[in-house]
C-alpha positions in Angstrom: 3.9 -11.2 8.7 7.5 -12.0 8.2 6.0 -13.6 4.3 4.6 -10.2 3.8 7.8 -8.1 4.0 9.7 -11.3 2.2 7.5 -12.3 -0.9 8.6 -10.6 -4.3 7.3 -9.5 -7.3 8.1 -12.9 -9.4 5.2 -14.2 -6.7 2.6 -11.9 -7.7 2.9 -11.6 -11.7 -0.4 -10.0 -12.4 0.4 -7.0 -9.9 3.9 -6.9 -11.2 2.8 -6.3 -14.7 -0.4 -3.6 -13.8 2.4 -2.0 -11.5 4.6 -1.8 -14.5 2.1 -0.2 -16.4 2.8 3.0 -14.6 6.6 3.0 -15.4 7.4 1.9 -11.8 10.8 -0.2 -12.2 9.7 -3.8 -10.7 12.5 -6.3 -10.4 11.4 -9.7 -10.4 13.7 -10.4 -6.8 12.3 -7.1 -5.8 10.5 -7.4 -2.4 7.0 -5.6 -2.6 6.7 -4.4 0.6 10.2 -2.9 1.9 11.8 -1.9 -1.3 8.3 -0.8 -3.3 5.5 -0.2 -0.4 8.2 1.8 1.6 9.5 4.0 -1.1 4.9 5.0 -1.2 5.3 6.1 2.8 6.0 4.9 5.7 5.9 1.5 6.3 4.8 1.0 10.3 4.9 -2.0 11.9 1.2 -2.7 13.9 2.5 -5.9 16.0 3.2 -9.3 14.8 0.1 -9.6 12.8 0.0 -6.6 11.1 1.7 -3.7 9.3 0.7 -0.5 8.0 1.8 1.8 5.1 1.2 5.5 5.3 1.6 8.1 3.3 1.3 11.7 2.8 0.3 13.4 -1.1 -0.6 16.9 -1.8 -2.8 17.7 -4.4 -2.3 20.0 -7.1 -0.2 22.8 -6.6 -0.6 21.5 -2.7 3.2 20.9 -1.0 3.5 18.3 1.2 3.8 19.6 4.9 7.1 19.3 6.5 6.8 16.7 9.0 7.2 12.4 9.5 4.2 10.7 8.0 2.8 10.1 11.4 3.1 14.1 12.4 1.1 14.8 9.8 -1.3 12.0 9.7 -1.9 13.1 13.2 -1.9 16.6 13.4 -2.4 18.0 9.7 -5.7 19.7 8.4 -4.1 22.0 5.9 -6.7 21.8 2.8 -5.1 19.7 -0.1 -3.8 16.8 1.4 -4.5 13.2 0.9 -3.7 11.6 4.0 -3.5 7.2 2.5 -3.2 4.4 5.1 -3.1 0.5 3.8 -2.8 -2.4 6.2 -1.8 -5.9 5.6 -3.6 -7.9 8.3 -3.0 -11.7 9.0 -6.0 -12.9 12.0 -7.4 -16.9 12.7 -5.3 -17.6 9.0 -7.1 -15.2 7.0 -5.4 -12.3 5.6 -6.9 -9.1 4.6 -5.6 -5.4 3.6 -7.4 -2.6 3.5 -7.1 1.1 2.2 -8.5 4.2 3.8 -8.1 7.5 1.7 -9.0 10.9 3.7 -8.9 14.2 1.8 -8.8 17.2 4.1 -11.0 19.0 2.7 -14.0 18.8 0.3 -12.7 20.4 -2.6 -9.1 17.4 -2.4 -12.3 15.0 -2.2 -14.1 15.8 -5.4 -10.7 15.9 -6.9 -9.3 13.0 -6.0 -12.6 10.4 -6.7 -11.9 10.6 -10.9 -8.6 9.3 -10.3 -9.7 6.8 -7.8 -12.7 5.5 -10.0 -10.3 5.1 -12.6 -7.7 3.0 -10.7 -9.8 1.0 -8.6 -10.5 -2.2 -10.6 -6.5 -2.6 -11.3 -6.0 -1.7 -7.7 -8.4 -4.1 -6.6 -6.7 -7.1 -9.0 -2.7 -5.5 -7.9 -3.9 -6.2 -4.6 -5.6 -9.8 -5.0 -2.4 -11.3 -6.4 -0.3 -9.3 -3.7 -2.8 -11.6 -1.3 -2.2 -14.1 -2.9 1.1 -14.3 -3.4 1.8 -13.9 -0.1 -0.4 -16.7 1.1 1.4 -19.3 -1.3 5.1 -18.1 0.1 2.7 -18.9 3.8 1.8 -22.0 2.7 4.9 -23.1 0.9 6.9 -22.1 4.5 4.5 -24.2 6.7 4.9 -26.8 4.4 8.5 -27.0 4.2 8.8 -27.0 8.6 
């Protein structure tokens, strides 16, 4: 995992440039994970072959709860909160991520699913070149030893 938390966003131009699309300042020799990830949540490690970014959002006029991420991950049901959790996963040389996305109440749900429809296909393609951008530092690293 340690290429996760070291590959930068000069490695993975196609997320770099949807990223940028939002007005999100992305450095070239900015690492994705512990300077951008980590300023999203939380960033938690999971052992040596995983990590885990979590984050807390309130909808709407919604505040977020006072709390660590993992308090209220854990222990919040207040209506109006998005709880988001995002793994990076390396297992028998294949790496994966995954997001989960739990509303805490119905009403958060139906709100939050136009925004996700709309952001999914670039969040799918910010993703694939995250992937693989990380596998090439990976490879490049095993080669180099």
């Amino acid at each position: 995992m340690t290429a996760a938390h070291a590959t930068t966003w000069s490695e993975a131009p196609i997320a770099r440039a949807l990223v940028a699309i939002t007005g999100a300042d992305v450095p070239g020799r900015g690492l994705i994970v512990s300077e951008f990830l980590s300023g999203m949540g939380e960033v938690l490690p999971a052992g040596d072959e995983e990590f885990l970014l979590a984050a807390v959002q309130g909808m709407g006029d919604t505040p977020r709860p006072d709390g660590s991420v993992v308090e209220i991950v854990t222990g919040c049901d207040q209506p109006g909160i998005l709880k988001v959790g995002m793994n990076v996963r390396h297992t028998a040389g294949v790496l994966t991520t995954e997001t989960r996305i739990l509303a805490t109440d119905e009403r958060t749900r139906r709100r939050f699913l136009p925004y996700w429809l709309f952001i999914r296909f670039g969040s799918g393609l910010t993703r694939t070149s995250m992937l693989r951008a990380i596998r090439a530092r990976v490879l490049r690293e095993a080669a180099a030893a």
